[in-house]
C-alpha positions as CSV (number, residue, x, y, z in Angstrom):
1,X,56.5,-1.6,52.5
2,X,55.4,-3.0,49.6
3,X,52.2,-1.7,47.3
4,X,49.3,-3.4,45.7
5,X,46.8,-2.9,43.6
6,X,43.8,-1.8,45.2
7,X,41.6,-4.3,43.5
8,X,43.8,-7.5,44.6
9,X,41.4,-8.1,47.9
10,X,38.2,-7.8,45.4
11,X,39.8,-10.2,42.6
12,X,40.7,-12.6,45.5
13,X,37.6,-12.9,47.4
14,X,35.1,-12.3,44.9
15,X,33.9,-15.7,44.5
16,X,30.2,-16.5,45.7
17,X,28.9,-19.7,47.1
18,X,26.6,-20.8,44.4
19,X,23.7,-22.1,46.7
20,X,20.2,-22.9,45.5
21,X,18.2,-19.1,45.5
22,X,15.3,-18.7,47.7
23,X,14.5,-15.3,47.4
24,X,11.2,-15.2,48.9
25,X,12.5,-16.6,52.0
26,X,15.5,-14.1,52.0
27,X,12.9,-11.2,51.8
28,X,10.5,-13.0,54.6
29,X,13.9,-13.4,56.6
30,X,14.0,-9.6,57.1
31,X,11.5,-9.4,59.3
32,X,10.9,-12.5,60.3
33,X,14.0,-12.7,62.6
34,X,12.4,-10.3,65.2
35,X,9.0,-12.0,65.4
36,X,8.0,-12.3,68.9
37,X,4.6,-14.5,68.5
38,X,4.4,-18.5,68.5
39,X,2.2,-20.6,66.2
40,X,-0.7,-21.3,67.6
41,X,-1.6,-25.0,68.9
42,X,-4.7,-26.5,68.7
43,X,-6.6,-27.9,71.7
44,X,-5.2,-30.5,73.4
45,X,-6.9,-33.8,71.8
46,X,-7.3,-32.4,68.8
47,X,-7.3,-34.8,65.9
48,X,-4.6,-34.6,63.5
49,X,-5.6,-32.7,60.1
50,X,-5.8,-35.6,58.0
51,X,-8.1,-37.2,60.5
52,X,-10.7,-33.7,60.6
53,X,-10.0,-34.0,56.8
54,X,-11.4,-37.2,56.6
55,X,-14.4,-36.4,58.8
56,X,-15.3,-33.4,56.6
57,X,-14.9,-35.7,53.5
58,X,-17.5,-38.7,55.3
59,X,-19.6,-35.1,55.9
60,X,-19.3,-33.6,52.3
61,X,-19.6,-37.2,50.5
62,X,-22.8,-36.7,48.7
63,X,-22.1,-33.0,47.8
64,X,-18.6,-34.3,46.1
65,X,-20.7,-37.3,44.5
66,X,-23.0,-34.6,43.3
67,X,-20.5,-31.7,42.0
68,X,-18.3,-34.4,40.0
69,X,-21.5,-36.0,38.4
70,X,-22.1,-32.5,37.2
71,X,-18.6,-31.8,35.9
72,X,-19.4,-34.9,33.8
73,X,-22.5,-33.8,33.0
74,X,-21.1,-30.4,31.2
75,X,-23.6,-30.5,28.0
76,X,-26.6,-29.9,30.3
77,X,-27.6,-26.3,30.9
78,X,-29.0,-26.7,34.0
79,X,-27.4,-27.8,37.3
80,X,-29.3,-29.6,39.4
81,X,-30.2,-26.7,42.0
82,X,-33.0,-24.2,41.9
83,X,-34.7,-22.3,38.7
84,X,-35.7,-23.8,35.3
85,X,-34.5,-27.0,34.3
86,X,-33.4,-27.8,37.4
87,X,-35.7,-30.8,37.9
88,X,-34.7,-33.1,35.0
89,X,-31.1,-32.3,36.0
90,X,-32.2,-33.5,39.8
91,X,-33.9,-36.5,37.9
92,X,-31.0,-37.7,35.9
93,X,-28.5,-37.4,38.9
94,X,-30.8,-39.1,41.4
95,X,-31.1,-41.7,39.0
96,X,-27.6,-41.7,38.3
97,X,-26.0,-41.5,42.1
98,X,-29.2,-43.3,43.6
99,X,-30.2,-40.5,45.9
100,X,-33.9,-39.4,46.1
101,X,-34.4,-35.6,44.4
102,X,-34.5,-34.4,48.0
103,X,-31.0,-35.5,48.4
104,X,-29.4,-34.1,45.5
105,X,-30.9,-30.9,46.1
106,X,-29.5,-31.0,49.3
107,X,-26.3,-31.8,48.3
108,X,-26.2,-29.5,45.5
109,X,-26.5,-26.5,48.2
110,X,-23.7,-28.6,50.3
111,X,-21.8,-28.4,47.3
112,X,-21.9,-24.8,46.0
113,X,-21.4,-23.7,49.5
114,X,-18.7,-25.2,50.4
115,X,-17.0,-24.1,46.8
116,X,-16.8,-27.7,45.0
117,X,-18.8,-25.9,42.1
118,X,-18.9,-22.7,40.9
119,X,-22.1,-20.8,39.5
120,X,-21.5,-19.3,36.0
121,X,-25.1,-18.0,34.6
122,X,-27.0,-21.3,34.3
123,X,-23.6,-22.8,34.2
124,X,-22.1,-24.9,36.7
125,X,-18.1,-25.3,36.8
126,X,-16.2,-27.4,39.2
127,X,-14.7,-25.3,41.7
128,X,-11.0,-25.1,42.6
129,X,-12.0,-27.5,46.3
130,X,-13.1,-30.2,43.9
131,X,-9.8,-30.6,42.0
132,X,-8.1,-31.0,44.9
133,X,-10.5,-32.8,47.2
134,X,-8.2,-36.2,47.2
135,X,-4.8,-34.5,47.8
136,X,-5.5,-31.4,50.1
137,X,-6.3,-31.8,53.3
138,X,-6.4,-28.0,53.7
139,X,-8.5,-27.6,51.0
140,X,-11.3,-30.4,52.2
141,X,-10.5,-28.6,55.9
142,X,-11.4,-24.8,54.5
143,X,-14.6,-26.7,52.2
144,X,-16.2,-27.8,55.5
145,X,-15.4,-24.7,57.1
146,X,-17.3,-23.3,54.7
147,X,-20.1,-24.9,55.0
148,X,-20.2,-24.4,58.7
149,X,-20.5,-20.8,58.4
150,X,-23.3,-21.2,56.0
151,X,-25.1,-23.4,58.6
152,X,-28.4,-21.1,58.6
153,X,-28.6,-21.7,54.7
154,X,-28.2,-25.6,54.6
155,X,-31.1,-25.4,57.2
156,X,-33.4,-22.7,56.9
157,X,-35.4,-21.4,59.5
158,X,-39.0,-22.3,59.4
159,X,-41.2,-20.2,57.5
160,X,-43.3,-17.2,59.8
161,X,-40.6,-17.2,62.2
162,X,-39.6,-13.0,62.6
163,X,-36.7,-12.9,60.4
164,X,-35.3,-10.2,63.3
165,X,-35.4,-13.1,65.1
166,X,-33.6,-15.5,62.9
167,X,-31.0,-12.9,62.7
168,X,-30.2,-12.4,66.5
169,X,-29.9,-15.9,67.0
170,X,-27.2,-16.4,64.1
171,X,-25.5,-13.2,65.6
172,X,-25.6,-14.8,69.5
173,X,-24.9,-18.5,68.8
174,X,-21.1,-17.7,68.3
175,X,-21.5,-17.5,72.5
176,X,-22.8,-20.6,72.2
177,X,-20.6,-22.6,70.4
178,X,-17.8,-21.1,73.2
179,X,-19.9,-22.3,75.7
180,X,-19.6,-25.7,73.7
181,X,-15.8,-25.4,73.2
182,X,-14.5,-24.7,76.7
183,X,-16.7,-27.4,78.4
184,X,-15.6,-30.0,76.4
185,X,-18.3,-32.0,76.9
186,X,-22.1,-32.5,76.5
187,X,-23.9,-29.0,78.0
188,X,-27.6,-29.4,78.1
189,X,-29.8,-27.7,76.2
190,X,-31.7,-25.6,78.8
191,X,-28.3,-24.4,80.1
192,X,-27.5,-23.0,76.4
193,X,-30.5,-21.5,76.3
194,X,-30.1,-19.5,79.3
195,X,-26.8,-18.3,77.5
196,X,-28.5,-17.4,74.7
197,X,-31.5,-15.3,76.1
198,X,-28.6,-13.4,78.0
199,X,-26.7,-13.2,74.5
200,X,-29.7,-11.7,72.6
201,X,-30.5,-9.2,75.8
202,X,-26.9,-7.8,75.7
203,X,-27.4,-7.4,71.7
204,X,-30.6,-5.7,72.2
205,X,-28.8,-3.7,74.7
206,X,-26.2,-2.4,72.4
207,X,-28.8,-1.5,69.8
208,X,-30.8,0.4,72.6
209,X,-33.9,-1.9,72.0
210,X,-36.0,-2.5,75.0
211,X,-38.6,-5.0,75.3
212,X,-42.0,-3.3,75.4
213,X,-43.6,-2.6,79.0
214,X,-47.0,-4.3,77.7
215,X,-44.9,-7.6,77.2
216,X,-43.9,-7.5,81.1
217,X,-47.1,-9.2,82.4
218,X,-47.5,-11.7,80.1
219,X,-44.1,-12.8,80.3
220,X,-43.7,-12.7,84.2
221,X,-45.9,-15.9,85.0
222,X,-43.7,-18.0,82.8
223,X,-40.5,-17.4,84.3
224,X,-40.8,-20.3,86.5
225,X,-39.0,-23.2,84.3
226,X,-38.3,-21.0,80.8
227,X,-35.2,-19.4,81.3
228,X,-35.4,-17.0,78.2
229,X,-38.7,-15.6,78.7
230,X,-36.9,-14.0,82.0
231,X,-34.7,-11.7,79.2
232,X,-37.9,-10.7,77.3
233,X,-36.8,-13.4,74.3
234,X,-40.0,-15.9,74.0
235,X,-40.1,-18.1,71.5
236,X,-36.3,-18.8,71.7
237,X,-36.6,-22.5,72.4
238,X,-37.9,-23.4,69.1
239,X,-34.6,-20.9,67.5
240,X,-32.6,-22.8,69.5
241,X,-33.8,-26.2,68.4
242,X,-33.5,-24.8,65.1
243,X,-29.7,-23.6,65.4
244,X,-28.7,-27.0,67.1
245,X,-30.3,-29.2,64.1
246,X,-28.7,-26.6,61.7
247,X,-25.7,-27.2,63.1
248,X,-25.8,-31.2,63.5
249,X,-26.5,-30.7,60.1
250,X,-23.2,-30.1,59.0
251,X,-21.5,-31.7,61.1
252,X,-20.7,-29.0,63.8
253,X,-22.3,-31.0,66.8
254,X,-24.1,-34.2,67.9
255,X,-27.2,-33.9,69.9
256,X,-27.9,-36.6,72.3
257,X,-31.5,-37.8,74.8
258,X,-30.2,-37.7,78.6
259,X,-30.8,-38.8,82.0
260,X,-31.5,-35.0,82.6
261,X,-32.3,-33.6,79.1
262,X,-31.0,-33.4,75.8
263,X,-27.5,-32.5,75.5
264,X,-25.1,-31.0,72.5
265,X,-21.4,-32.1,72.0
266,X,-19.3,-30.4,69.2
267,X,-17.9,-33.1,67.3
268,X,-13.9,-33.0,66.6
269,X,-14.3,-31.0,63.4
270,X,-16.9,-28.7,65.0
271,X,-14.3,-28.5,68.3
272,X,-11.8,-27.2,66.1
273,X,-13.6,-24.7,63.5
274,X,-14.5,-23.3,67.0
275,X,-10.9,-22.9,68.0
276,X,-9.8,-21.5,64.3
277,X,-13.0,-18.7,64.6
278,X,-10.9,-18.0,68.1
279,X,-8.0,-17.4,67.3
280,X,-8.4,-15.9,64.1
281,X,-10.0,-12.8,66.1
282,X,-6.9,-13.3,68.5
283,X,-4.8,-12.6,65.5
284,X,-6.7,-9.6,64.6
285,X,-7.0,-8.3,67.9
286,X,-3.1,-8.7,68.3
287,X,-2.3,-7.3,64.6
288,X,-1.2,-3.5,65.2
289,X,-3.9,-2.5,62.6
290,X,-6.4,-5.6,62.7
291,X,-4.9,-7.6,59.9
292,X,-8.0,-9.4,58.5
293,X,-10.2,-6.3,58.2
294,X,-7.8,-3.8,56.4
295,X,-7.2,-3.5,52.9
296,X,-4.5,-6.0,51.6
297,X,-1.0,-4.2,51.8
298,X,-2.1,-3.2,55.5
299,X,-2.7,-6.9,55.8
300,X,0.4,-7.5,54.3
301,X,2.5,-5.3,56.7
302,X,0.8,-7.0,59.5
303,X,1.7,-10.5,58.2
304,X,5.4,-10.2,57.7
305,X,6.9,-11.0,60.8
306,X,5.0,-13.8,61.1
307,X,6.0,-17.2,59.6
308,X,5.1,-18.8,56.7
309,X,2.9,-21.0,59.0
310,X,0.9,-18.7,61.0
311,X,1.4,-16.4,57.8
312,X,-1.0,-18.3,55.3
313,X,-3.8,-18.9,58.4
314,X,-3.9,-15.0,58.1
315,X,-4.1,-15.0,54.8
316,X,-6.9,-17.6,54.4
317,X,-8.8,-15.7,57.0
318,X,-8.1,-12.3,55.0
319,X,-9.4,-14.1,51.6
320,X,-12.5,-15.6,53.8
321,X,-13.8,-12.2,53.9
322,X,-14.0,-11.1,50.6
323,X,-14.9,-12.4,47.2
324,X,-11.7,-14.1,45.5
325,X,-11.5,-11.8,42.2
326,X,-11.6,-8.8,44.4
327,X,-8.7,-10.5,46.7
328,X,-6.8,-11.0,44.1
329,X,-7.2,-8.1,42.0
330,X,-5.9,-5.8,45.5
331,X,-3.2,-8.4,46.2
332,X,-2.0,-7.6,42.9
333,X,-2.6,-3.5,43.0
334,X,0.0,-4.3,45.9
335,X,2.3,-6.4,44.3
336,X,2.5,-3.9,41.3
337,X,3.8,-1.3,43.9
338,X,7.1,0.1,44.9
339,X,7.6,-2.4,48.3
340,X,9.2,-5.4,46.8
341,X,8.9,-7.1,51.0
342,X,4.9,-6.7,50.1
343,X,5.3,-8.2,46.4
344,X,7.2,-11.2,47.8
345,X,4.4,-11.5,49.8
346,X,1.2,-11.2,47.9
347,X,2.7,-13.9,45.6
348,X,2.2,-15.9,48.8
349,X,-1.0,-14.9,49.4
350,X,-1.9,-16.0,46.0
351,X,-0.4,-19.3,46.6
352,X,-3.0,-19.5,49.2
353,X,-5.8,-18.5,46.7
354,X,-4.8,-21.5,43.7
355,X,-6.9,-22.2,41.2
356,X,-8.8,-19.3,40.8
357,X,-6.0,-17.0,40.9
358,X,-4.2,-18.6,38.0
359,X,-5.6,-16.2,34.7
360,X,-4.8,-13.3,36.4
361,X,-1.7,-14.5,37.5
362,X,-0.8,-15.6,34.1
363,X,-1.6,-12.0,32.9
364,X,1.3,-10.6,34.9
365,X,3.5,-12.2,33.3
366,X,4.4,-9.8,30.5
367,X,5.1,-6.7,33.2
368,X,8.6,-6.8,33.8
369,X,8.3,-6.4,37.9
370,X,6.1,-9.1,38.0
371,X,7.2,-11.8,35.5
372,X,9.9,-13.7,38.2
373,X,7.0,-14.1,41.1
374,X,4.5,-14.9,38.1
375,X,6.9,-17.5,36.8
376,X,7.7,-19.2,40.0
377,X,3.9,-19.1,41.5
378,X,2.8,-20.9,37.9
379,X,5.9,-23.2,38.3
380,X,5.2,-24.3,42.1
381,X,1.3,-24.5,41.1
382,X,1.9,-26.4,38.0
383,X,3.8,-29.4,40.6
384,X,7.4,-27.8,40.4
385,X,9.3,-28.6,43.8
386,X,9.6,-24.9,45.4
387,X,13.2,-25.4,45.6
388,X,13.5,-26.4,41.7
389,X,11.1,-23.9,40.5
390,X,14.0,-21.1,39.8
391,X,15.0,-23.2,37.1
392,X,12.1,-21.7,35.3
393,X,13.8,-18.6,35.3
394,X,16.7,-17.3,32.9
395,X,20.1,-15.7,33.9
396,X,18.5,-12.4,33.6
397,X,15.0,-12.8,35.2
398,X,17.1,-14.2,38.5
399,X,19.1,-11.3,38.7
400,X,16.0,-8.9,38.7
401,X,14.8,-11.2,41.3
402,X,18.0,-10.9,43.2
403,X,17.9,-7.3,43.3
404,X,14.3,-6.8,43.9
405,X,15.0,-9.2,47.2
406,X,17.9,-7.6,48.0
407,X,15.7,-4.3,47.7
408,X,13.0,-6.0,50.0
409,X,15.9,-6.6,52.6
410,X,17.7,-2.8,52.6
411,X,14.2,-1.3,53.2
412,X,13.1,-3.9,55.9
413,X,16.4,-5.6,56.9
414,X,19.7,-5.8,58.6
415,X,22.9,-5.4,57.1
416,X,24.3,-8.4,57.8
417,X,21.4,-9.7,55.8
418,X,21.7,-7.7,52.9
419,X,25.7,-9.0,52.5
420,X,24.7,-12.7,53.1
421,X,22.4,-12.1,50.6
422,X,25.1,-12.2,48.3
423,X,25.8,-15.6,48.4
424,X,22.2,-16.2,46.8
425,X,23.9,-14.8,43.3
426,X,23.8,-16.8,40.2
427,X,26.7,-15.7,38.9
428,X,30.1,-17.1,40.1
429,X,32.2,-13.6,41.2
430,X,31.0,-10.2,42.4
431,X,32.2,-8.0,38.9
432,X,30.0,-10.8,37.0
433,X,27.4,-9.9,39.7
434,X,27.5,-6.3,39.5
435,X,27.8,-6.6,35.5
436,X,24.8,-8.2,35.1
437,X,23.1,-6.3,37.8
438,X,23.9,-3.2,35.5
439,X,22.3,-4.5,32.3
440,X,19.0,-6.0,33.9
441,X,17.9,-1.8,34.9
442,X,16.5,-3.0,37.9
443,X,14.8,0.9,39.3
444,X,16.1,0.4,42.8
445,X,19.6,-0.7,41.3
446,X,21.5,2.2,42.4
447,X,19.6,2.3,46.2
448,X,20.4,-1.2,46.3
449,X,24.4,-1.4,45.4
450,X,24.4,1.7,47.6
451,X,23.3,-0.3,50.7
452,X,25.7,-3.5,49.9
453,X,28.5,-1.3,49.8
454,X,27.6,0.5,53.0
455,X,27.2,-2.7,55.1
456,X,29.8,-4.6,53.4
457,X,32.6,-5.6,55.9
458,X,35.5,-5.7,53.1
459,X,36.5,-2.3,51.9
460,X,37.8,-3.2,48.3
461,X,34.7,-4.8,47.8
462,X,32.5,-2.2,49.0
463,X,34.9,0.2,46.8
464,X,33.8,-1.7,43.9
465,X,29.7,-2.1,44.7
466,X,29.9,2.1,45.4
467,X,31.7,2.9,41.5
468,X,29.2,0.7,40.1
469,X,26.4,2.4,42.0
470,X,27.7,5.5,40.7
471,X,28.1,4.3,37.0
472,X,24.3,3.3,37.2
473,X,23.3,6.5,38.6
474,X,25.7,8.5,36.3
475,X,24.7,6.4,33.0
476,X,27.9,5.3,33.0
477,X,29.5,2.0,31.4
């Protein structure tokens, strides 16, 4: 029987497939490989996204006109809103873009709400949406949507109408835009209306609000051909009207004269904001702790065994909700924590985010556990391929990055994970590896070479990974 030394096997099979590192996806593999729910599909019929992109841009046309005249137009101290010297900015661009004054100020509230300019003071800045309006479909898609939720403020109610009222009706007409959704079709007007006077009865309802008994009699001879008065909700007709124009107004819906009445269609991109509202409470309905209302890292947890697909709908819905600099303030409070799984992934929230995540980004990137995600997302957002932006990083900064990964995947992953992870190295053989591993002082170092050496299948190898675990957690050489 001959002997060997007990480090041949290691010295033999110690060389790692250098292959392009993708760390992020490693980490996101974790989990991802027991998800159990599909993307979701749009309706069938459905335009493509670049057509609804260029409907919302034919929609958003004189706001865009209006937000880049205004980026031009930087020296003046006024934007061409509301409030003083507003009217000789609303003179100069009409006269510049050949719009009447009622047109620019129209657009100029199409523009700030759908987040192609941004109000500083008496300051406007082009917004983030604006940069990109030419190249990102997504971004023209989320503008519009945008504006769509805004609806009631592009077209205010008229004035002496019960803001109560008002208010109901903007709660209710969600109903109706279902109504509009599943019939994929015209629906006549009375017919919504009906749907509506039930919507605001049930919300009245819930609030324990009961029409009083003195409005009974009055109402009662009118039930004959005015379907709301029947629910106690008179003067809904006019709401209605008002909601319907509101929404033709942006786009949402077309309303047509008929044989038998006046009818409302959604139009394609109103058809499918519908169906994102939809399934955006599917998600949270489905999320273990109802991902788009709970603070970020519970948000986090929720999104990562979804896809990177699915994964960034959740996360634009999430930053819907809140204001941007609080978004990204708590996605980096998260990031900054001990889960390296949930800093992989609030760097891809950010990516969602863009523009207006970029100073605070760049902040980061003097704190050590943050400096390889805040030098890849300002890589891939300065136009670096994904897959080249690791060249950004040095020998060192990749190796932190390895380990934090490979941190993300003991605490979330399987083991045969965590040992293919190996092949994502930089370095060439597995004492370079665990050499440089040593000198980068990674904090989960030792929990990390720890779990290699437990899952890996070849025991020299796994001899090794365990001594250098000890010489970390010993001080050792």
């Amino acid at each position: 029987m001959t002997s060997r030394k007990p480090d041949e096997p290691l010295a033999r099979n110690s060389r790692l497939r250098l292959v392009r590192p993708r760390a992020l996806a490693t980490a996101r593999r974790a989990v991802t490989t027991r998800r159990t729910r599909p993307a979701p599909r749009p309706p069938e019929g459905t335009p493509p996204r670049a057509e609804l992109a260029r409907q919302a841009r034919h929609v958003l046309a004189d706001a865009v006109r209006i937000a880049r005249w205004a980026a031009v137009e930087r020296g003046a101290t006024a934007a061409p809103g509301s409030g003083p010297g507003a009217v000789p900015a609303q003179e100069r661009a009409a006269a510049a873009l050949n719009l009447t004054p009622g047109q620019i100020r129209a657009g100029w509230d199409r523009a700030r709400l759908a987040g192609l300019v941004e109000l500083h003071g008496d300051t406007a800045r082009p917004g983030w949406r604006l940069h990109a309006w030419d190249r990102d479909d997504s971004a023209v898609l989320r503008g519009w949507v945008a504006l769509f939720d805004a609806w009631s403020l592009v077209h205010p109610a008229a004035e002496g109408v019960e803001p109560s009222a008002v208010a109901e009706v903007v709660e209710a007409l969600p109903q109706v835009l279902s109504l509009l959704q599943l019939s994929q079709g015209p629906v006549l007007v009375p017919a919504l209306l009906d749907l509506l006077g039930q919507r605001v009865e049930e919300l009245r309802e819930e609030r324990c609000e009961v029409p009083g008994a003195e409005q009974a009699p009055a109402e009662a001879p009118e039930t004959t051909g005015a379907p709301a008065a029947a629910h106690g909700t008179d003067g809904l007709p006019s709401l209605l009207d008002w909601a319907l124009d509101g929404l033709a107004a942006v786009g949402a819906l077309t309303l047509d004269p008929g044989a038998e009445g006046r009818h409302a269609t959604l139009t394609p991109l109103g058809n499918w904001a519908v169906w994102v509202k939809l399934e955006q409470i599917c998600v949270a309905a489905q999320s273990p702790a109802g991902n788009i209302e709970q603070s970020a890292e519970d948000m986090l947890r929720g999104c990562a065994r979804l896809t990177p697909g699915p994964a960034r709908a959740e996360y634009r819905a999430w930053l819907a909700a809140r204001t941007l600099s609080s978004a990204v303030t708590e996605l980096l409070t998260v990031a900054r924590g001990e889960d390296a799984l949930l800093r992989g992934l609030a760097f891809e929230a950010l990516r969602v985010v863009g523009a207006p995540a970029e100073a605070e980004v760049r902040a980061t990137v003097a704190e050590p556990s943050l400096r390889p995600y805040a030098l890849l997302w300002l890589a891939e957002y300065e136009g670096a391929d994904p897959d080249d932006a690791q060249e950004v990083l040095t020998r060192e900064e990749s190796t932190w990055l390895w380990v934090d990964t490979a941190a993300a995947v003991a605490d979330h992953g399987e083991s045969e994970l965590l040992v293919r992870h190996l092949d994502s190295a930089v370095q060439g053989t597995v004492p370079a590896l665990l050499d440089e591993i040593r000198a980068v002082g990674h904090p989960r170092t030792v929990q990390v070479l720890v779990a290699l050496a437990a899952a890996h299948p070849d025991p020299a190898l796994a001899k090794a990974v365990r001594r250098a675990a000890f010489q970390v957690h010993t001080g050792g050489a």
